[in-house]
N, C-alpha and C positions, 0 to 999 in steps of 0.2 A: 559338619561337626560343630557343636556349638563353643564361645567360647567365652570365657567371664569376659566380665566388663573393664576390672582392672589389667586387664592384658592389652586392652591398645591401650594405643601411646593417648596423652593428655591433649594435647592439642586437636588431632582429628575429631576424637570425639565431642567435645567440646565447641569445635565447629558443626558439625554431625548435629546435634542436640539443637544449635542456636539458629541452624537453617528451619529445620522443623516446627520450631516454638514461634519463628517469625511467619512461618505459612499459617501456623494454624492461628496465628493472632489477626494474620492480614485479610484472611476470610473469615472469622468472629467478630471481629468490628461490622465486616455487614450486615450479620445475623445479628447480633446487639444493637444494630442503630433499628433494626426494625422490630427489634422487642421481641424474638423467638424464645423458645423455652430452650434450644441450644444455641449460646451465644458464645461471650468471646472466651470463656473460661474452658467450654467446655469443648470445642475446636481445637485448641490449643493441650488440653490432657487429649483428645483422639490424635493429634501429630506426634504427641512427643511421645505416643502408648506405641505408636506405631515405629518412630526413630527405635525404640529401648528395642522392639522383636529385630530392627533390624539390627542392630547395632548385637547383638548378642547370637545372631545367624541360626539355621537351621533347628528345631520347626519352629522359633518363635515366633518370627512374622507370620506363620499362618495361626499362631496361637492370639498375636494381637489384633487381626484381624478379626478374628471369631469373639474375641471379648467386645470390639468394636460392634460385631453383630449386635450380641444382647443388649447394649446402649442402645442402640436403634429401634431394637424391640420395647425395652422399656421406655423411649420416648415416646413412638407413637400409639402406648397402650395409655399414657399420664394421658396424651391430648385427647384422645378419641373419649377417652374416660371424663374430663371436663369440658368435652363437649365441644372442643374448637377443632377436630380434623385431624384426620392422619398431615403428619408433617413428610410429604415425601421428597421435595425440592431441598429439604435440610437434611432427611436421612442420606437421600442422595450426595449430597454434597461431604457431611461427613464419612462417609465409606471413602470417598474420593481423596478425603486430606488423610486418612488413613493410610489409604498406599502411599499418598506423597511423602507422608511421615517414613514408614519403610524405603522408601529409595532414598530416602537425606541418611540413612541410621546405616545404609548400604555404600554411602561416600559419595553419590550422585548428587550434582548439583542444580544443570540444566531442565532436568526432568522433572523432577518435585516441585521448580520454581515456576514454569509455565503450567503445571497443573493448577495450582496455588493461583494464579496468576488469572488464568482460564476459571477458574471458579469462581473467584470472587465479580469477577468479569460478567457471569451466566447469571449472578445474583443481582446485580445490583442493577443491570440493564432490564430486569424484568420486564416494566411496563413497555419501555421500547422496542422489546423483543417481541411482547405479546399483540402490540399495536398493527407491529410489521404484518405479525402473521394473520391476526384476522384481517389485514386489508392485501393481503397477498392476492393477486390476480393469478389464474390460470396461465395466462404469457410467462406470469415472472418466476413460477412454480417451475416450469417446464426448461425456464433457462436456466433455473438452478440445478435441477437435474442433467442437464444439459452438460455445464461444466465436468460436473462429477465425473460422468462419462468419460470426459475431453482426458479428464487430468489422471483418474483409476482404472478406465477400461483398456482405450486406445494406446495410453500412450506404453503400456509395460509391454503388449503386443506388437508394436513398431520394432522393426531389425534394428540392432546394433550398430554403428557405423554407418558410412558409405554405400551405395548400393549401387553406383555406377562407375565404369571403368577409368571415370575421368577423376573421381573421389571429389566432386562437384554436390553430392545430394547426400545428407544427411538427416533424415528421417526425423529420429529423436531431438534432435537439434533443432528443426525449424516446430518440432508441434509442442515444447516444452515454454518458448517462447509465446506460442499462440494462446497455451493457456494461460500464462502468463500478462499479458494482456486483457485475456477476457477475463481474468480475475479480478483485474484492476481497474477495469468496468464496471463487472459485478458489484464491487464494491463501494465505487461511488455511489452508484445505482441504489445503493439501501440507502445509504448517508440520506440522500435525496428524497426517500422514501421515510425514512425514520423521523429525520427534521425539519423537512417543506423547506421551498427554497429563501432561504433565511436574507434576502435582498436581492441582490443581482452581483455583491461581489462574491459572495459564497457560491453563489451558480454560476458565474465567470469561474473559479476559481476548481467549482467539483467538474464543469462542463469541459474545463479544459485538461486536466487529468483523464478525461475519457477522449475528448479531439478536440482538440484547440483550433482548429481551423472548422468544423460546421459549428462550434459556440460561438465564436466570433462571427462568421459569417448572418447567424441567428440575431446577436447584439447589436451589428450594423443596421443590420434590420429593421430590430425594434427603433434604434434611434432616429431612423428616417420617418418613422410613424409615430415617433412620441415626441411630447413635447422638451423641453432643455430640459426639465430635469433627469431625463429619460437619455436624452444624450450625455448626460455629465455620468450617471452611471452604467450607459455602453462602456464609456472612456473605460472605468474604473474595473469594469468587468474585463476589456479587453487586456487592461496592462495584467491582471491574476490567472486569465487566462493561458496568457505567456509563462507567466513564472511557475504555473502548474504543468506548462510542457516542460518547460525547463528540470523542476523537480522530479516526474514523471521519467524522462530521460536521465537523469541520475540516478534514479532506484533501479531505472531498466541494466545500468550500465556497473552499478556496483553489486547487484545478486549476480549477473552474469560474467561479466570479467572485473574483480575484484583492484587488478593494478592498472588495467586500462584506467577506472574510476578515480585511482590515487592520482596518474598522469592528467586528468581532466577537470578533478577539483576547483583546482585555482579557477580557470575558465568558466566554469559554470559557478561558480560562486558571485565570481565578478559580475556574470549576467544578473542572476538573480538578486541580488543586492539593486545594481541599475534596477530593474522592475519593480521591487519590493518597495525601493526611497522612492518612486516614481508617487505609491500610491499613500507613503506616507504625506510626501510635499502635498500632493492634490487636499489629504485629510485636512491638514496644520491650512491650506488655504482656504478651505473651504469654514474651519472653523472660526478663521480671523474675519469673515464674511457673514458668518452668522448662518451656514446651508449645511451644515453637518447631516439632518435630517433629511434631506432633499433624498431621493429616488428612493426609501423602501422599500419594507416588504410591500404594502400596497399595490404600488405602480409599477412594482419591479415584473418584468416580461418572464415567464415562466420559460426559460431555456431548451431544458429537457424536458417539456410535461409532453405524454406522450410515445418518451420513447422508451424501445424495450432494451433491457439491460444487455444483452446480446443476443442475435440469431444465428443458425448454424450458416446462412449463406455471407455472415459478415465475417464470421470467423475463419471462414474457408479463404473469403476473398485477402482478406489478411496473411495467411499462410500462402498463399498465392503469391503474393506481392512480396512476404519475408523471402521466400524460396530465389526471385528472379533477382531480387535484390543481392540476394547472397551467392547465387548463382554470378551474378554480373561479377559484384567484387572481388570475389576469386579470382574470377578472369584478369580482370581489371589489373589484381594485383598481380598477378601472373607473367603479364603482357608488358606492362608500363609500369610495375612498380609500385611504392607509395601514391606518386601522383593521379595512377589510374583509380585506387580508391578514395581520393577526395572527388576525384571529378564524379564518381559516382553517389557520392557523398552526398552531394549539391542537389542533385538529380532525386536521389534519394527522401532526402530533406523537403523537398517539396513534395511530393508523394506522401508518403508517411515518416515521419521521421524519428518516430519508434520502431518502426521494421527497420531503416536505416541504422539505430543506433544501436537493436537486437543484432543485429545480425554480425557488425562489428566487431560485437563482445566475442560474441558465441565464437566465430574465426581467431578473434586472441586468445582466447582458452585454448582451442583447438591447435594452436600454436604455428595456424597458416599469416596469422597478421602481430605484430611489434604490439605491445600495450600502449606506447605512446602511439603509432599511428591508428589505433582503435581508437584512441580517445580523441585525437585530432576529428579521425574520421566520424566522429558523436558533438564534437565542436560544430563545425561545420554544418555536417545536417540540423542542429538546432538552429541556429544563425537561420540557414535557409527556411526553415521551420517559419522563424517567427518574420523572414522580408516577407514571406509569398502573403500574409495576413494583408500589407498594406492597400494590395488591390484591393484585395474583397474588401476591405472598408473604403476605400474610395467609388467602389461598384456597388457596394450594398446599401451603404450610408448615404450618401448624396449629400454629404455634411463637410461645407468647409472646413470648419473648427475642430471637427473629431478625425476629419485626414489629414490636419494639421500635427494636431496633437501626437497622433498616433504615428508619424513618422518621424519626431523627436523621438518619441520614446522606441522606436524601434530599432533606429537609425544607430543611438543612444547602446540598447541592449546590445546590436551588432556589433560596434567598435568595439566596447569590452569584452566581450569572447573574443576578436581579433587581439584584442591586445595581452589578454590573459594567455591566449594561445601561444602568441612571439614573448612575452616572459617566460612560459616553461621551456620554451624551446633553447632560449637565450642562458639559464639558469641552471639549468639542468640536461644542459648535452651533451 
């Protein structure tokens, strides 16, 4: 039933109307800085045409819609008529702020704001997007396909629950996780593709979001074959490498267990900060020096050139290794306690320390593990994460001065998680 407009209250609407007029301004400005014949004026009458159907209910929004229509038609009849091209990237986009406009005028806030958000997003990345796609390799085609798969076919298919008598194996649980990971791959994987590896701390820093242990293992590498300037930015690539596990294991541990995350905060802040001022100090030193420019893009060792953004035998091996992992810690926890899941922890940590710190979560949601010992149990494996690195730079590098370095600052990150760890414990028990 439809119903006037002075019948809702002042205030909803009011907000209703100003959500709208902000979407459709916030993807007009893109269409107005590139000189469209629909820019910011006329984005913003398609949101608020669309707020007013909603906002007044049944048929309007589909009557706003269809006026939307004949805009579109008459725009790209003005263009094709003077001669410059159907506009279908902006017709497209306005139908789009049109329904967002309808769901702001319908009291929805969320939805309207990421389409808005996602639009203007589709706009203005254009050449970046078109870049990607003509230089798309059949590998990287296929792994993007791939995912889809992982993330819309298999996983709605996977049972419900446990599926063993010991309530040990959770299906959903461990392949939600794997996507989860190969998304955050995936996604570096473009970064790297989209912007070339912009020095070596940008690729210390994207390399170690995807495995901070073969990126470093890679930067010891290179430093043992290049010259100092090449060692001075292993260094700096190894410390971002770190703070990108670091950060990496906080997003793993805040999507999946939300309070585990709030319990582990402090902890992983404190680390990341150590790592973070590690590469400031290094910057502020190297400027007092007069080497700010030392190891660029130039000479900077190409990290990841080469690899594919995921394959299905890595992703398998990963769910493999979430599953024993998660397997064990149950146990662990079962048997022994808290203590039996830090010892697995450690264990954990040096393996992977994203299936370590997935798997954690997942069990704290699940309500078989404490939030604080999920996040102890996410502390720890980090910790472990970043000692097990100091071999392989003593083994890979052959460089006194950068297994030097590198064992302050590791040494360094580990005490502060330790000590971040005995403050919550001390603070909050």
């Amino acid at each position: 039933m439809s119903r006037e407009i002075t019948d809702l209250p002042y205030a909803p609407t009011l907000a209703r109307l100003t959500l709208a007029l902000a979407i459709g301004l916030f993807v007009g400005i893109e269409r107005e800085h590139r000189r469209k014949e629909a820019g910011l004026r006329t984005f913003s009458f398609a949101a608020l045409l669309g707020a007013a159907g909603g906002l007044l209910g049944e048929p309007y929004p589909l009557l706003a819609l269809a006026l939307l229509g004949v805009l579109v038609v008459l725009l790209n009849v003005e263009t094709i008529r003077t001669g410059e091209g159907a506009e279908i990237t902006t017709s497209a986009a306005l139908l789009v702020i049109g329904f967002a406009g309808v769901l702001a005028g319908e009291g929805q806030t969320f939805t309207p704001t990421l389409l808005g958000v996602a639009s203007a997003a589709l706009l203005a990345w254009k050449e970046p997007l078109s870049l990607f796609s003509r230089t798309l390799r059949e590998s990287e085609l296929r792994a993007a396909v791939l995912l889809a798969i992982l993330a819309f076919v298999v996983y709605p298919v996977l049972p419900v629950g446990t599926v063993d008598r010991w309530d040990l194996i959770d299906p959903r649980t461990v392949w939600i996780s794997v996507v989860l990971i190969a998304a955050l791959g995936f996604f570096n994987y473009v970064l790297l593709t989209l912007y070339g590896a912009r020095g070596i701390e940008l690729t210390g820093f994207l390399g170690g979001l995807v495995n901070s242990t073969v990126t470093i293992t890679e930067l010891a590498t290179r430093a043992r074959e290049g010259d100092e300037r090449i060692v001075e930015a292993a260094y700096r690539g190894t410390v971002l490498a770190t703070a990108a596990m670091l950060v990496r294991n906080g997003i793993l541990l805040a999507v999946l267990a939300p309070r585990a995350f709030a319990s582990a905060l402090a902890p992983l802040a404190l680390m990341l900060a150590g790592a973070l001022g590690a590469v400031a100090w290094d910057r502020k030193r190297r400027a007092h020096h007069g080497t700010v420019g030392a190891g660029g893009t130039p000479d900077s060792p190409q990290i990841l050139a080469g690899m594919s953004p995921f394959s299905l035998a890595t992703v398998l091996k990963f769910g493999l290794i979430f599953l024993i992992l998660q397997v064990a810690t149950t146990l662990a926890q079962r048997l022994l306690g808290a203590g039996g899941v830090y010892v697995v922890s450690v264990a954990g940590g040096v393996i992977s320390s994203a299936s370590t710190v997935a798997s954690a979560a997942n069990l704290a949601t699940a309500g078989s593990l404490s939030a604080r010992v999920a996040a102890q149990s996410a502390i720890i494996a980090s910790i472990a994460s970043a000692l097990v690195d100091l071999p392989l730079v003593s083994r890979f590098g052959r460089n006194a001065r950068l297994t030097r370095r590198t064992a302050v600052l590791i040494t360094a990150v580990a005490l502060l998680g330790a000590l971040g760890m005995a403050a919550e414990l001390v603070l909050f028990r």
